[in-house]
C-alpha positions as CSV (number, residue, x, y, z in Angstrom):
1,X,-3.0,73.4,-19.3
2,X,0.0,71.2,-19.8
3,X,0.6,71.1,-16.2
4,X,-2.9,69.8,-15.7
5,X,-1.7,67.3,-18.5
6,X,1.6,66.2,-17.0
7,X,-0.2,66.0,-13.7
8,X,-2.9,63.3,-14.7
9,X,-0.6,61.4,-16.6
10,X,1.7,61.1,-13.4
11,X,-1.7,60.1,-11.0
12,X,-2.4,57.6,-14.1
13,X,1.5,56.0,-13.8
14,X,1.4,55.8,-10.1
15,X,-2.1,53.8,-10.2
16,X,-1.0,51.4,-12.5
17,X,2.5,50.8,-11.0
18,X,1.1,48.2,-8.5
19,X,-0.5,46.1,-10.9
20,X,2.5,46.8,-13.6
21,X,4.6,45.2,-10.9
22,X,1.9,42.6,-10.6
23,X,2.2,41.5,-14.3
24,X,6.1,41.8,-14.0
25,X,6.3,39.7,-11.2
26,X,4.2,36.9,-12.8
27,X,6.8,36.5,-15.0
28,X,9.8,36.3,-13.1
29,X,11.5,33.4,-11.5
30,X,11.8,32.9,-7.9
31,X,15.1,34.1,-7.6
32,X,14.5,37.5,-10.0
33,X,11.2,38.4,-8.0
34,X,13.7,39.5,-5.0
35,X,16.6,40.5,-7.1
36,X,17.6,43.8,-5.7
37,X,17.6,46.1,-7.4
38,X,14.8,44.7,-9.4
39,X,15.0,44.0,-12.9
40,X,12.5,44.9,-15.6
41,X,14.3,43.6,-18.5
42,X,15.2,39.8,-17.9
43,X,13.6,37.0,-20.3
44,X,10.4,35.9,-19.2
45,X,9.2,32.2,-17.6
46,X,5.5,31.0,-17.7
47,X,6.8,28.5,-15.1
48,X,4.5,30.6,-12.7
49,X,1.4,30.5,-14.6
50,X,2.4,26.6,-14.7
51,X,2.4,26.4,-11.2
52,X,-1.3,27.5,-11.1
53,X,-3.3,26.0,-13.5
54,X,-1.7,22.7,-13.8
55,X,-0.4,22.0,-9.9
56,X,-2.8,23.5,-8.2
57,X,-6.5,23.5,-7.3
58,X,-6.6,27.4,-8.7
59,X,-8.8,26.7,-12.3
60,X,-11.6,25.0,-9.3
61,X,-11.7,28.2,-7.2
62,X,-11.7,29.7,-10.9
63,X,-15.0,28.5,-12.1
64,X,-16.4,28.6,-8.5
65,X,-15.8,32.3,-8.8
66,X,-17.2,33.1,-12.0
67,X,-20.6,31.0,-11.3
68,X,-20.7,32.4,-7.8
69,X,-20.3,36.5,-9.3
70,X,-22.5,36.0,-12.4
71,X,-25.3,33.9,-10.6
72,X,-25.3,36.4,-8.0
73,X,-25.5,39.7,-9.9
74,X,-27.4,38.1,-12.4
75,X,-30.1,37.9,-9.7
76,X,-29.6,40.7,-8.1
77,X,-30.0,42.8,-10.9
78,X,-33.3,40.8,-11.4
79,X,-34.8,41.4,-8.4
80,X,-33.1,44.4,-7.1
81,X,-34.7,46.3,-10.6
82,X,-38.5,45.7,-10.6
83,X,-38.2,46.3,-6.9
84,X,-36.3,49.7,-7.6
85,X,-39.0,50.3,-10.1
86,X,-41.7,50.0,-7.7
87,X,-40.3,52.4,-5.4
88,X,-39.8,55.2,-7.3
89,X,-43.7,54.9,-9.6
90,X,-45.9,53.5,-7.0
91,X,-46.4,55.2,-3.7
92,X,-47.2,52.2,-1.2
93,X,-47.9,52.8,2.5
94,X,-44.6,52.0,4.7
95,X,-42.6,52.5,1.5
96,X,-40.3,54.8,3.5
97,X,-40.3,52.4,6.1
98,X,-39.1,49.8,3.7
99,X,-36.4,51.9,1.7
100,X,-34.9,52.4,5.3
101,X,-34.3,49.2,6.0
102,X,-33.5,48.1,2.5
103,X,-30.4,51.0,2.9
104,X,-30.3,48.9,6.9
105,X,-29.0,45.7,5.1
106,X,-25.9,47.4,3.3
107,X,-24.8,49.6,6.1
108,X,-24.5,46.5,8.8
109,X,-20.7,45.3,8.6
110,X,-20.0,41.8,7.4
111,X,-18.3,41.2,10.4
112,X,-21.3,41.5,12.8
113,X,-23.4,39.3,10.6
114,X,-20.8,36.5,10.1
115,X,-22.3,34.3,12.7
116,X,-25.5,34.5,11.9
117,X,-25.4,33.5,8.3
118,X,-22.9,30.6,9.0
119,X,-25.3,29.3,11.3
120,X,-28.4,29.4,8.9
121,X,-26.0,28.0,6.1
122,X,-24.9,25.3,8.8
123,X,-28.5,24.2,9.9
124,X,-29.6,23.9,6.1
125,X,-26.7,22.4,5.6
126,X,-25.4,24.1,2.5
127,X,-21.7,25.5,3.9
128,X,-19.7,25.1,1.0
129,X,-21.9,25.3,-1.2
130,X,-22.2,27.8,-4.4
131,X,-25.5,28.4,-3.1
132,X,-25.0,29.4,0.2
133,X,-22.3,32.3,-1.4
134,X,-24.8,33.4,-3.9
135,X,-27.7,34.0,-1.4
136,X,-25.5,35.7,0.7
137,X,-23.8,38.4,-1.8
138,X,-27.3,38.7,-3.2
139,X,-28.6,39.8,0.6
140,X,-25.7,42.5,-0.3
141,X,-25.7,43.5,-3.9
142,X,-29.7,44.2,-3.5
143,X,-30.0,46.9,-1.7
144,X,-27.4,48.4,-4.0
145,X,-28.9,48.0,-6.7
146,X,-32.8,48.8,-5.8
147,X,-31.7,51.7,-4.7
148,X,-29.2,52.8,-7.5
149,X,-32.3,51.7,-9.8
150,X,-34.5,53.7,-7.9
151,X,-32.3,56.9,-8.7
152,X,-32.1,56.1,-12.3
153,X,-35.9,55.7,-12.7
154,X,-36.7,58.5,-11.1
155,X,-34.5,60.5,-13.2
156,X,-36.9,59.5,-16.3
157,X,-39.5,62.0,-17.3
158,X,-43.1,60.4,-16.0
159,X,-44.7,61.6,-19.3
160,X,-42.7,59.5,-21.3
161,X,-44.5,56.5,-19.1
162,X,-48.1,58.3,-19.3
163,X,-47.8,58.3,-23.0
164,X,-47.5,54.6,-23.2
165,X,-50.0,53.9,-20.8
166,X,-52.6,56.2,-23.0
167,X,-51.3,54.0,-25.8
168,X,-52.6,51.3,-24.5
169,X,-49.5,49.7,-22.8
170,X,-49.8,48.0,-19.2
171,X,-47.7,48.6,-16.4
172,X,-45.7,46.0,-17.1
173,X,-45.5,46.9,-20.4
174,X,-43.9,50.2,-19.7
175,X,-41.5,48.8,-17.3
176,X,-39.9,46.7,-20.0
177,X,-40.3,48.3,-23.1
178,X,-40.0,52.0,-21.9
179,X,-38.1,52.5,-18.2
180,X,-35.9,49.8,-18.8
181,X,-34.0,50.4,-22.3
182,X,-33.5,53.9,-21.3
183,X,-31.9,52.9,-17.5
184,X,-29.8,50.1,-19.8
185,X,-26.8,52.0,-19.4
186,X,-26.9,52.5,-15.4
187,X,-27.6,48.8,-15.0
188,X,-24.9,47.8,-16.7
189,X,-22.6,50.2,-14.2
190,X,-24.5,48.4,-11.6
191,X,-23.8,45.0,-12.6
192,X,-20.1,45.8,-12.9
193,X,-20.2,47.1,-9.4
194,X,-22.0,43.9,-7.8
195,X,-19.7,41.8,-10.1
196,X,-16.5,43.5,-8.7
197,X,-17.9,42.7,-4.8
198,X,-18.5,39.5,-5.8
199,X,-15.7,38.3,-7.3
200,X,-12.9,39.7,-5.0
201,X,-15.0,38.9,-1.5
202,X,-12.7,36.8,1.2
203,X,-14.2,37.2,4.7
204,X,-17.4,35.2,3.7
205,X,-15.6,33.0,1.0
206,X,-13.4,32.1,3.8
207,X,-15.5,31.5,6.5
208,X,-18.9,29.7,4.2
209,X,-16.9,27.8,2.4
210,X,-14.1,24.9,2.7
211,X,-13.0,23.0,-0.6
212,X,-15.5,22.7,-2.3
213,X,-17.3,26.1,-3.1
214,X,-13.5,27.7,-2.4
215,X,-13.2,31.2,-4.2
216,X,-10.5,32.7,-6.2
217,X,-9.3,34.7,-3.2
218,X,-9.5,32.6,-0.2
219,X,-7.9,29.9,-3.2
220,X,-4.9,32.4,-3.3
221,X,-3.7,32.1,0.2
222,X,-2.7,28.4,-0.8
223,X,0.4,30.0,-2.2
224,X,1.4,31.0,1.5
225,X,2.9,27.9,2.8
226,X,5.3,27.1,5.8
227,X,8.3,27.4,4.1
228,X,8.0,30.3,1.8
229,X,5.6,32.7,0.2
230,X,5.4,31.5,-3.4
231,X,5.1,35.3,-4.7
232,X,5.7,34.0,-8.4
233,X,2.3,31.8,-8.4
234,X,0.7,34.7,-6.2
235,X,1.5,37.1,-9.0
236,X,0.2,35.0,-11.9
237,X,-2.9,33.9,-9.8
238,X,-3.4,37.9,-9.3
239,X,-3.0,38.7,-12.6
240,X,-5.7,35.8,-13.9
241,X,-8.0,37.4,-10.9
242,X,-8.4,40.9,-12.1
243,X,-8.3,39.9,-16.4
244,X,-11.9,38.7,-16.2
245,X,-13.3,41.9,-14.8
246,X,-10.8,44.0,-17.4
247,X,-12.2,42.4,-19.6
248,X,-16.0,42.7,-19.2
249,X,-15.2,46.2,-18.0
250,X,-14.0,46.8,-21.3
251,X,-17.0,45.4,-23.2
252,X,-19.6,47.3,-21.5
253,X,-17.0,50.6,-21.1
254,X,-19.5,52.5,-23.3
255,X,-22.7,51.9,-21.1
256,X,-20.5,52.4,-18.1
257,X,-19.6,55.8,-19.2
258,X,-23.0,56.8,-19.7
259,X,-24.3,54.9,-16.3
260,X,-21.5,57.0,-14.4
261,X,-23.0,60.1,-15.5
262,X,-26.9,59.2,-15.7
263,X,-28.9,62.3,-14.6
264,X,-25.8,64.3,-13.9
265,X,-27.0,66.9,-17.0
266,X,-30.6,68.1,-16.3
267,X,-32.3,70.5,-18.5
């Protein structure tokens, strides 16, 4: 059994070495981030975290970022879970039909759909635009999530909804106060999920956007200039990038745990 032991532990320290390095590097001068061989005791400079939030345009991309993701999967999870609902309690002629093409919209690469979507965005004239972003990861994230909320719904015992309904409850009644506290948990590893393709999205960020509606990544390549890779400010900027999601991964750890493994133990 200790073998098993030592072995995770080892899979655990290689996974976090990259971003361990990360956090290192943030902290390092210029001339100590290509020290070789590299030094993990030295005394540590915020100079880099200077460099992005005071002489840069990174806080912008910041806030563009976090009302981009949260807009985004805040909607999707709106419309993408009634419309999961639907699909799993009421059998609709075409429904198949529809689920198909639903699944259609997630499996078509961002690549081939590039063009079209910066030519809608270009003729309403919203590139650059928080909106434009948001619609599109929404046309993305909802097809994730009606179908992940589909699977939890299903998973739900229908007699718990046919006693509410000979209660006297309405449909949308049972939706609300009965499906939906009990599929809490896998919504909330939903949300994470759409949150996570928001937030660290570059082809559309770069292409959709210019200065104005600028992202945290596509705000990152700033740091590569013509003279040098500034790998300090890179470092802190990555570092600031990936605390947010830690962070409301954290929070909501509990009711990921259990969203994970939703329907996994029947019987």
């Amino acid at each position: 059994m200790w073998l098993v032991y030592c072995a995770l532990i080892i899979i655990v320290l290689i996974s976090l070495f990259p971003f361990a390095w990360l956090v290192v590097t943030s902290f390092k001068t210029r001339f100590l981030a290509f020290a070789i061989p590299p030094k993990w005791f030295f005394e540590p400079t915020f100079e880099n975290y200077q460099g992005v939030y005071y002489l840069s345009s990174f806080p912008k991309y910041y806030l563009n970022s976090v009302v981009i993701a949260l807009s985004s999967t805040a909607l999707s999870i709106l419309i993408g879970t009634p419309a999961g609902y639907s699909l799993a309690r009421f059998k609709v002629r075409g429904a198949s039909l529809a689920q198909s093409l639903i699944l259609l919209t997630r499996m078509m690469p961002g690549i081939g759909i590039i063009i079209p979507f910066y030519m809608i965005w270009k003729s309403a004239g919203l590139l650059d635009t928080h909106l434009a972003l948001i619609i599109t990861y929404l046309t993305f994230n909802l097809s994730f999530v009606i179908w992940m909320t589909k699977g939890f719904i299903e998973e739900i015992p229908k007699d718990i909804e046919e006693s509410a309904v000979v209660d006297g409850c309405t449909s949308f009644q049972v939706f609300y106060k009965i499906s939906l506290p009990l599929v809490a948990s896998g919504l909330a590893a939903i949300a994470i999920f759409c949150l996570i393709l928001c937030w660290n999205e570059f082809m559309f960020a770069l292409l959709l956007t210019g200065y104005t509606a600028r992202t945290v990544p596509v705000g990152m390549t700033e740091f590569i200039t013509h003279e040098a890779i500034r790998w300090g400010e890179m470092a802190a900027a990555g570092v600031s990038t990936a605390f947010p999601v830690i962070i409301f991964a954290l929070i909501v750890q509990r009711q990921l745990v259990r969203g994970l493994t939703f329907g996994a133990v029947k019987g």
